[in-house]
N, C-alpha and C positions, 0 to 999 in steps of 0.2 A: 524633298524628293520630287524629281520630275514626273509628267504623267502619265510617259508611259514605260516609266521602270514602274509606277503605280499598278496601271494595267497587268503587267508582267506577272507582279507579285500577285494580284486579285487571280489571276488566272493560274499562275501556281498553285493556287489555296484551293482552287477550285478541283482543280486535277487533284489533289489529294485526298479531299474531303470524297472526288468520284472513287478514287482507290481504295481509300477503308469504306465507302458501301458496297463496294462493287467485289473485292476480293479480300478484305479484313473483315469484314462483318458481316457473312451473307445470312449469319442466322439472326441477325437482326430483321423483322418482319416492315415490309410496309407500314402494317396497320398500328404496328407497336410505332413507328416512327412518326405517322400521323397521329396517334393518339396522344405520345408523349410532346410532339417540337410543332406539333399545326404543318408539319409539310413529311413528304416524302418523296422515294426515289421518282415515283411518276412525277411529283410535283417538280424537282430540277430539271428533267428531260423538257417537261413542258416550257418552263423558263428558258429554256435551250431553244424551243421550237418557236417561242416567241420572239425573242432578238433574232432570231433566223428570217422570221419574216418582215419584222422591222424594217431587217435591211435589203428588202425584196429579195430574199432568197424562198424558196417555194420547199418548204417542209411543211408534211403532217404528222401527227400523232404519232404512230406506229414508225414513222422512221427517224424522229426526236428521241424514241425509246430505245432504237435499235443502238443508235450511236451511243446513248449516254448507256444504257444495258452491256452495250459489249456483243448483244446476243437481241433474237427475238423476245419478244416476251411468252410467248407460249415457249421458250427454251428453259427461261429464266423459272416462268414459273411450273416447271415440270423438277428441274433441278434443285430449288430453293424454297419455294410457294410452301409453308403448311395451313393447314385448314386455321380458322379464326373460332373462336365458339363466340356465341350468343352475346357475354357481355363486351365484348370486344367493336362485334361490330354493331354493338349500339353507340355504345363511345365514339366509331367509328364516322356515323353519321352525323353526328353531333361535331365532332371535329373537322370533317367536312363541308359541314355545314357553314360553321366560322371563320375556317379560311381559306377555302378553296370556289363556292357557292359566291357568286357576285352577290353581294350585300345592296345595291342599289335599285 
């Protein structure tokens, strides 16, 4: 396979993987996705915003989310967000902790 029918397909995977979190699965929670896989929706936006800057394109946070969201996140999480209880986001931090928290 050449590399950038390679590319093509990574980015195919990717748009789809955006489309069942984005409108297949919205009751799937953040916390429950970082709890279970060490990453979630914030955490691809962000991977987003980082090749963005990479390549000297000038994103921040908030508009990394916007794009990969669809929506603001005060949208997202008015429409989507439910509350977490106690043990969740202990998990929570602790999952955080390992892989999102620079280790170094």
């Amino acid at each position: 396979m050449d590399q950038q029918t390679e590319i093509e397909l990574q980015a195919a995977a990717f748009r789809r993987l955006q489309k069942h979190l984005m409108e297949d699965r919205t009751d799937v929670q953040n916390i429950d996705l970082m709890n279970l896989a060490g990453f979630c929706r914030n955490c691809l936006s962000r991977w987003y915003q980082e090749a963005a800057n990479e390549r000297g394109i000038e994103m921040d946070k908030a508009k990394a989310r916007e794009i990969f969201y669809g929506m603001t996140m005060d949208e997202w999480k008015a429409n989507y967000q439910t509350e977490a209880g106690p043990e969740k986001q202990v998990a929570f931090e602790q999952a955080f902790k390992e892989n999102v928290t620079d280790k170094g």
